[in-house]
C-alpha positions in Angstrom: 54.3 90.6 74.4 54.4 87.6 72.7 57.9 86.1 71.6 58.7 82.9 70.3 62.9 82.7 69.4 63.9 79.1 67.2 67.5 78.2 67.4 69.3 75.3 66.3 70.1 75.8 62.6 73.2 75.2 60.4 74.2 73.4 57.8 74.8 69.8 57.7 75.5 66.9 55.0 73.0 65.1 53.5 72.0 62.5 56.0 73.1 64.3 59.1 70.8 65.5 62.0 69.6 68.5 63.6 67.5 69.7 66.6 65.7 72.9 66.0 64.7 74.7 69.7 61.6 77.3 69.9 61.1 79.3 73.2 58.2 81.1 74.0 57.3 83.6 76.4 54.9 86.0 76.9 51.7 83.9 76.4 49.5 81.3 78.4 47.5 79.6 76.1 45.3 76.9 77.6 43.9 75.6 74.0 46.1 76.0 71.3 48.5 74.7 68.1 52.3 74.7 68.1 53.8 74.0 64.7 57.1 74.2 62.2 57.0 75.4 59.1 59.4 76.3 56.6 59.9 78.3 53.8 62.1 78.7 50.4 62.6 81.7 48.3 59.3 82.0 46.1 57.7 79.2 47.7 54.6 79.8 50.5 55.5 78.2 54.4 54.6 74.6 54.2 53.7 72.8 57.3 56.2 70.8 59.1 55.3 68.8 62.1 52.6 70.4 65.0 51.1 69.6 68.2 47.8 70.8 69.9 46.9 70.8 73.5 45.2 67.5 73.7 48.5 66.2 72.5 47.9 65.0 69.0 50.8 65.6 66.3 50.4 65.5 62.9 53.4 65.6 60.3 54.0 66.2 56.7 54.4 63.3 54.5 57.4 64.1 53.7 59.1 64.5 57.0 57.4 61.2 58.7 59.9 58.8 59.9 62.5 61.2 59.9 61.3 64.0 62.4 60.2 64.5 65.9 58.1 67.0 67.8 57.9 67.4 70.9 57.2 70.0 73.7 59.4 70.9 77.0 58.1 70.2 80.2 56.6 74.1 80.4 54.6 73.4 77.1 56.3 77.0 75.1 59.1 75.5 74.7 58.8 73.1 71.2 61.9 70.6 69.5 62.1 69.4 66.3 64.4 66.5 66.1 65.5 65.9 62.6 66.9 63.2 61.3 68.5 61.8 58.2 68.0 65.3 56.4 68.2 65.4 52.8 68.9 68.7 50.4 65.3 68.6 49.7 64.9 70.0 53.4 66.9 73.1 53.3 64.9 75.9 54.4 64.0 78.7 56.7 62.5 77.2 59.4 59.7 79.2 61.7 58.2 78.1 65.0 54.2 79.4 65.4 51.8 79.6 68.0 47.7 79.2 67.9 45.6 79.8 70.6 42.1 78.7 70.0 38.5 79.7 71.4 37.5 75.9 71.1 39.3 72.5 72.5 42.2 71.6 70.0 40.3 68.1 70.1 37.1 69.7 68.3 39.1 70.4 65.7 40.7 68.5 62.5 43.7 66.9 63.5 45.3 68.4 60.4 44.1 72.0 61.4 47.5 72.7 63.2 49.9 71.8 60.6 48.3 74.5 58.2 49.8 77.5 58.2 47.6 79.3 56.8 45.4 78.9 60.3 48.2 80.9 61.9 47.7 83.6 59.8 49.7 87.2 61.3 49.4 85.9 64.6 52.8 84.4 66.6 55.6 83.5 64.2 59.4 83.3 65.4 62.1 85.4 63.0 63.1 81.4 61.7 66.4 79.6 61.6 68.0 78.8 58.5 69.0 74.9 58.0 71.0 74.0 55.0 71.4 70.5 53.6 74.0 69.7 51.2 74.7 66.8 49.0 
């Protein structure tokens, strides 16, 4: 059974950092996405940052400059270094796994960061991150 657990939130001040920790297990997935996403109240998830298994990462324009991706050694275990966080970032955030039936690589580099390409398939429960001002 597939499980992927995020950890790391809290709440911070505007400006401060956090580093956001998804463990998977349960799955070996030779091509595939790993992403963050996050979601408000009444709002759909919006992509974050994500990484396929040809390496590439792609980030929202919003969070470039400011956040990191990157992948543990074992490759199901993903970080999301954020840095100067502003109120605009508070959210529920989610950790998500893809696998794919083609090479990440054939695909649109942007294909990973959609959440809507993840559809019902393996979401973490989220962890909350709260910016104030």
């Amino acid at each position: 059974q597939v499980q992927l657990v995020e950890s790391g939130g809290g709440s911070v001040q505007s400006g401060g950092s956090l580093r956001l920790s998804c463990e998977g297990s349960g799955y070996t997935y030779s091509s595939y996405c790993m992403g963050w996403f996050r979601q408000v109240p009444g709002k759909e998830r919006e992509g974050v940052a994500s990484i396929d298994s040809d390496g590439r990462i792609s980030y929202a324009d919003y969070v470039k400059g400011r956040f990191t991706i990157s992948q543990g050694n074992a490759k199901n275990t993903l970080y999301l270094q954020m840095n100067s966080l502003k109120p605009e970032d508070t959210a529920m955030y989610y950790c998500a796994a893809l696998p794919l039936g083609v090479a990440s690589a054939t695909l649109s580099a942007l294909y990973c960061l959609r959440a809507e390409n993840y559809g019902e398939g393996d979401w973490g429960k989220g962890t909350l991150v709260t910016v104030s001002s």
